[in-house]
C-alpha positions as a Markdown table, in Angstrom:
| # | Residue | x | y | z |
|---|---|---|---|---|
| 1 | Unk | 22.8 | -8.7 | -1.1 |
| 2 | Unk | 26.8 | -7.3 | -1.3 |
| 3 | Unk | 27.6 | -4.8 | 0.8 |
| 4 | Unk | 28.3 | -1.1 | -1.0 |
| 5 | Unk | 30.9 | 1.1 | -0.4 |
| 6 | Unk | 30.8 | 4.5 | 0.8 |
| 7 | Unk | 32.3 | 5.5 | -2.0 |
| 8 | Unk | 30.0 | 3.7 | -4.1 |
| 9 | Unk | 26.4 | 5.5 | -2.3 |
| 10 | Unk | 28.7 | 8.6 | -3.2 |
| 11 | Unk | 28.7 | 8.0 | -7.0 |
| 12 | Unk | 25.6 | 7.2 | -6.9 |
| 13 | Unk | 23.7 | 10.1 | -5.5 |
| 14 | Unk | 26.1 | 12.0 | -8.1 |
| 15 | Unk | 25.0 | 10.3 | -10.7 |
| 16 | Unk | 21.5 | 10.8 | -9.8 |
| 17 | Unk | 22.0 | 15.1 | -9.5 |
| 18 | Unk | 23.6 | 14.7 | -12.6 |
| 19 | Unk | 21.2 | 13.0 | -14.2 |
| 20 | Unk | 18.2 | 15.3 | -13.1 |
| 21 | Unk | 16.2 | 13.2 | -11.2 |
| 22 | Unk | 15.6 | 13.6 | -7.6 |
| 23 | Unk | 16.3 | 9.5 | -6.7 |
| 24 | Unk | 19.0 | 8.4 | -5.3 |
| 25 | Unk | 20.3 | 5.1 | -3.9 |
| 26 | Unk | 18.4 | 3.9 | -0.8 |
| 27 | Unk | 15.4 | 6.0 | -1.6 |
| 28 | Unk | 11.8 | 4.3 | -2.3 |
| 29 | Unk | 10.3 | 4.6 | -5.4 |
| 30 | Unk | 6.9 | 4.0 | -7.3 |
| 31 | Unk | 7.8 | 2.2 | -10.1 |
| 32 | Unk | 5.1 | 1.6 | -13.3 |
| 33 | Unk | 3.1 | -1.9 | -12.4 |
| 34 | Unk | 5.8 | -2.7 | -10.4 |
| 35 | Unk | 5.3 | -0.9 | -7.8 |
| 36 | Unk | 7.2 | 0.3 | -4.7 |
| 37 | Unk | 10.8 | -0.5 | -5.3 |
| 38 | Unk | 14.2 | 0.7 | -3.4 |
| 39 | Unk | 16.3 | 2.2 | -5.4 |
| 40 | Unk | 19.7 | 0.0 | -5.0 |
| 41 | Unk | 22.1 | 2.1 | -7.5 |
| 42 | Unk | 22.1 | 4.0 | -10.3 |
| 43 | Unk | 25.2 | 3.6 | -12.9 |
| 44 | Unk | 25.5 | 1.6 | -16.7 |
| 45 | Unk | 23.3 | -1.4 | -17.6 |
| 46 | Unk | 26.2 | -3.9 | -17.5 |
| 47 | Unk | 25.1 | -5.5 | -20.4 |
| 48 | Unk | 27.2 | -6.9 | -23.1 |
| 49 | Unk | 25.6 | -4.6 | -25.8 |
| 50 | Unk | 25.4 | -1.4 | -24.0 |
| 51 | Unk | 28.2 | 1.1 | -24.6 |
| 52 | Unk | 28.1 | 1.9 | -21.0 |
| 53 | Unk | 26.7 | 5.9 | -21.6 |
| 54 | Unk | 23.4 | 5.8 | -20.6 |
| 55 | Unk | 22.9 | 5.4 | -16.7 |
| 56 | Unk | 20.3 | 3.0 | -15.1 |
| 57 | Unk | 18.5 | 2.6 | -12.3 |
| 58 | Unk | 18.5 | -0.7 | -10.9 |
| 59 | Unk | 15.3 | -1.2 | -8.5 |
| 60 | Unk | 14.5 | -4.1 | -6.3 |
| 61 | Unk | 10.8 | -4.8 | -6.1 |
| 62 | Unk | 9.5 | -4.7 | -2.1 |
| 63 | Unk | 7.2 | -7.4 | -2.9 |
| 64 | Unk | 8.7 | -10.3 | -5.2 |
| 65 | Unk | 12.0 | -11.2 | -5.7 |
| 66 | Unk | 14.1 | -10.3 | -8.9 |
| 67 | Unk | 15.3 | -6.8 | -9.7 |
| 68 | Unk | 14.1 | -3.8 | -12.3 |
| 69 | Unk | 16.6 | -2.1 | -14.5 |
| 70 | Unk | 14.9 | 1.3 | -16.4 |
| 71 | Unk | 16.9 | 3.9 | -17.7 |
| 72 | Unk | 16.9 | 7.6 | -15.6 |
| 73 | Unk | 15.2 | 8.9 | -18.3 |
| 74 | Unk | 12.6 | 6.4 | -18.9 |
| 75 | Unk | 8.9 | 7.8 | -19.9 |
| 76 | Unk | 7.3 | 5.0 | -17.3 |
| 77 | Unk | 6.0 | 6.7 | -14.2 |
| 78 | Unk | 8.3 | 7.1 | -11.4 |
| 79 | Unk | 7.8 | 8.5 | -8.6 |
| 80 | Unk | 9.0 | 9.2 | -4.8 |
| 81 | Unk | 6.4 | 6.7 | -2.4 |
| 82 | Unk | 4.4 | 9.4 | -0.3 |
| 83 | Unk | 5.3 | 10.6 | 3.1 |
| 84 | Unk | 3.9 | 9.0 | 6.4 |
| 85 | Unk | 2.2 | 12.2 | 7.3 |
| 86 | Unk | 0.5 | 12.1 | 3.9 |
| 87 | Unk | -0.4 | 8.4 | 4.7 |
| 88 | Unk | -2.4 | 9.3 | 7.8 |
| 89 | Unk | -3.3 | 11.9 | 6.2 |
| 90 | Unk | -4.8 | 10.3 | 3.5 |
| 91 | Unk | -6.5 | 7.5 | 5.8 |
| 92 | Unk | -8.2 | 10.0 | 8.3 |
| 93 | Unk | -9.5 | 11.6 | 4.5 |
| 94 | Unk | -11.0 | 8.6 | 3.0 |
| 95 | Unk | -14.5 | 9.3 | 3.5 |
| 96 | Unk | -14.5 | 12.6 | 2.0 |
| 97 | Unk | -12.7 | 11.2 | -1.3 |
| 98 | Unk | -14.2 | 12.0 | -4.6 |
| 99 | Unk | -16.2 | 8.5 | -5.9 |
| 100 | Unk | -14.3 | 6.9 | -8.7 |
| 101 | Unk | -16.2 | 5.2 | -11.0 |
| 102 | Unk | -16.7 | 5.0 | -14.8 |
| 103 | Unk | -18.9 | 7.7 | -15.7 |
| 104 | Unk | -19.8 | 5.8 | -19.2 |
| 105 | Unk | -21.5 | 2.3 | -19.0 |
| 106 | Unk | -20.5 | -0.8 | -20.2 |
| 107 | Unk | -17.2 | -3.0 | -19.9 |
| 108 | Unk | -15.2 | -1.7 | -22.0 |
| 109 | Unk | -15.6 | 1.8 | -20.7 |
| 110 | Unk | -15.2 | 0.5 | -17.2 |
| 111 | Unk | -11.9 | -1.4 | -18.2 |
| 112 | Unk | -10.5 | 1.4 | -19.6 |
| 113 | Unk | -11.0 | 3.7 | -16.2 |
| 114 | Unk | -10.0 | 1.1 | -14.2 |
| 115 | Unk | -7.1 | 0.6 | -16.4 |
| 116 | Unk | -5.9 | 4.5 | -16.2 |
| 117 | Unk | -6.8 | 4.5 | -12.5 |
| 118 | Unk | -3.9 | 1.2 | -11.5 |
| 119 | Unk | -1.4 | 2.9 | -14.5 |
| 120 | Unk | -1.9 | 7.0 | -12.6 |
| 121 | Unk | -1.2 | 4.9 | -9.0 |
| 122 | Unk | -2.3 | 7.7 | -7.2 |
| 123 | Unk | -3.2 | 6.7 | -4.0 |
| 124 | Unk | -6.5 | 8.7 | -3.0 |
| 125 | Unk | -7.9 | 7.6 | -6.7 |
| 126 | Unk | -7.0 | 4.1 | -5.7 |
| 127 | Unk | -8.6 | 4.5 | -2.4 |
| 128 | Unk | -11.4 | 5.3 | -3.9 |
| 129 | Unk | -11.5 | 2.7 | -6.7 |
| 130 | Unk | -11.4 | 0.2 | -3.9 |
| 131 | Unk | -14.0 | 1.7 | -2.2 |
| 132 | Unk | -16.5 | 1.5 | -5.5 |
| 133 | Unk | -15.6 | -1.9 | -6.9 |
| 134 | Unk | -16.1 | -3.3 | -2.8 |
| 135 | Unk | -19.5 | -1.4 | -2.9 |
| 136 | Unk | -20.3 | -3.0 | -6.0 |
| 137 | Unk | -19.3 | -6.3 | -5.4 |
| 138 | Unk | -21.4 | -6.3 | -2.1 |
| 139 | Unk | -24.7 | -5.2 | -3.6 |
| 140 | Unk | -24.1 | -8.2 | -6.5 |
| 141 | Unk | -24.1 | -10.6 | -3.5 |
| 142 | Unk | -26.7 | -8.9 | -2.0 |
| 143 | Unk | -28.6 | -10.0 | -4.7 |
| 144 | Unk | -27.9 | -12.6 | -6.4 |
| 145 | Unk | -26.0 | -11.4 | -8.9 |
| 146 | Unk | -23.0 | -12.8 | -11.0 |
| 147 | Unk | -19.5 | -10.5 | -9.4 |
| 148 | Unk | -17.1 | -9.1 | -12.7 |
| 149 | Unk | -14.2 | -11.0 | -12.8 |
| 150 | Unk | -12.8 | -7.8 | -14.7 |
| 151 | Unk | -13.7 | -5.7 | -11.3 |
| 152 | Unk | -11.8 | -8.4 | -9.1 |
| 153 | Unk | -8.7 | -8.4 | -11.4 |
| 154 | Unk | -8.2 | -4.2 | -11.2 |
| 155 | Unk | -9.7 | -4.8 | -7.8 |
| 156 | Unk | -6.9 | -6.7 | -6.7 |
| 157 | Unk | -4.3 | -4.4 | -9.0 |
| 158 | Unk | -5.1 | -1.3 | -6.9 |
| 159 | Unk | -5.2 | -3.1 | -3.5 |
| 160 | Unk | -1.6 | -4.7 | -3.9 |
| 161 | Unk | -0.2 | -0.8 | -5.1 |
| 162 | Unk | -2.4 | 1.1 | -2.3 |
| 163 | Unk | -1.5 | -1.3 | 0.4 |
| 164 | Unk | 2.1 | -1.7 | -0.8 |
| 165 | Unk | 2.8 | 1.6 | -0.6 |
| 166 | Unk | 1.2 | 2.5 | 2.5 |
| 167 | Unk | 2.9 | -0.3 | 4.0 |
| 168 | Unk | 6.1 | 0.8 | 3.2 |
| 169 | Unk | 6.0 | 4.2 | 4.4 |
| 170 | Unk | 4.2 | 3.0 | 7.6 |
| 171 | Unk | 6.7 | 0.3 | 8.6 |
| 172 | Unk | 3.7 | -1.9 | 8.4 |
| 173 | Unk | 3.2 | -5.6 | 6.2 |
| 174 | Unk | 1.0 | -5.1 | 3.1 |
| 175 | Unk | -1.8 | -7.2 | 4.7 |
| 176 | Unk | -2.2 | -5.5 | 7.6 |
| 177 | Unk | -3.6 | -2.3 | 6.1 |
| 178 | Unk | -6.7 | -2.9 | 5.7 |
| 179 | Unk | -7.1 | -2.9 | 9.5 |
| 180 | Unk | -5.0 | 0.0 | 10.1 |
| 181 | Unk | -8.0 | 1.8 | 8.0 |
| 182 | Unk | -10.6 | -0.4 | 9.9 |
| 183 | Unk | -9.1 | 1.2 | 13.2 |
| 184 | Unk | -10.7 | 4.9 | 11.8 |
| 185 | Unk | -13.3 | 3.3 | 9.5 |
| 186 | Unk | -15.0 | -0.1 | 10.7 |
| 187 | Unk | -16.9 | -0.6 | 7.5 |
| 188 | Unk | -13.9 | -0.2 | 5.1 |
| 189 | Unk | -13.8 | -1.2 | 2.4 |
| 190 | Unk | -17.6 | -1.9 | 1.7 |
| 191 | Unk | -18.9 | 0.6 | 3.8 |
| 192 | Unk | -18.0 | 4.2 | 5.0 |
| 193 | Unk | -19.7 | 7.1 | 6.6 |
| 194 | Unk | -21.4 | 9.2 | 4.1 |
| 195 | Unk | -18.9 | 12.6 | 3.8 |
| 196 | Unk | -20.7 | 15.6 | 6.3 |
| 197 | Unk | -23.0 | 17.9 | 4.6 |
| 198 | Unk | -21.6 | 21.4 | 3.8 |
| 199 | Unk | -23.7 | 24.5 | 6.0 |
């Protein structure tokens, strides 16, 4: 990647105050489906039929190549990736997370939460969507039952954007957070101690 300026970084944290968002160049972002991506400058769409007055951000995924272009005011959720502290935080917590799970039966009703859950990437509701679908898919072994292909897709969908993002604000690789959480909670993510009763 080309080296930038320090005049450039200037622009483009002015760009960003002026635009009233809090993101500047450098920072790491949530990003939609997409993920966590670094924010690599903020400034016109360099297309041919863009009049140059409405000011992009131009993201690079952390994990896949290629690069995101969304304009500052786009209505696709963006959001600063969460602090380390509230990454611990949120590990030494996971036992005690709300359960989330359809409350409705039936696919469709389960493809819709699971849907909202991955599109909200919020990472305690993830947590705890892996948590369910891992308990679920262990009691269909158990038992000789057939595992939903529809759980494993979402399944997968909130692994990659839990683990990505605690990975990146934990200077860690994406696959090895599963044992940093095995290090507090052996059984992850199948099994967990049931949350203390209140007195």
């Amino acid at each position: 990647m080309r080296e930038r300026t320090a005049a450039q970084n200037g622009m483009d944290s002015v760009l960003c105050k002026e635009s009233d968002k809090m993101f500047a160049a450098g920072d790491l972002v949530v990003y939609g489906g997409e993920g966590v991506c670094r924010v690599e400058s903020i400034g016109p769409s360099g297309l041919a039929y863009d009049d140059g007055t409405r000011l992009y951000y131009h993201l690079t995924p952390l994990y896949r190549s290629g690069t995101v272009m969304t304009p500052v005011d786009t209505g696709v959720l963006m959001r600063s990736v969460i602090t380390r502290e509230e990454a611990l935080a949120l590990i030494a917590s996971i036992p005690s997370l709300p359960p989330c799970k359809p409350e409705q039966p039936g696919i469709r009703a389960a493809k819709d939460f699971y849907h909202q859950v991955v599109m909200r990437c919020q990472c305690g509701e993830l947590a705890a969507m892996i948590h369910n679908v891992c308990r679920k898919r262990a009691w269909a072994l158990r038992h000789g039952k057939k595992v939903s292909q529809m759980d494993e897709r979402y399944l997968k969908r909130a692994e990659d954007q839990l683990y990505g993002e605690l990975a990146a604000v934990l200077g860690l690789e994406r696959g090895g957070v599963a044992d940093l959480i095995r290090q507090s909670w052996p059984g992850w993510p199948e099994k967990l101690p049931e949350p203390a009763a209140e007195a």
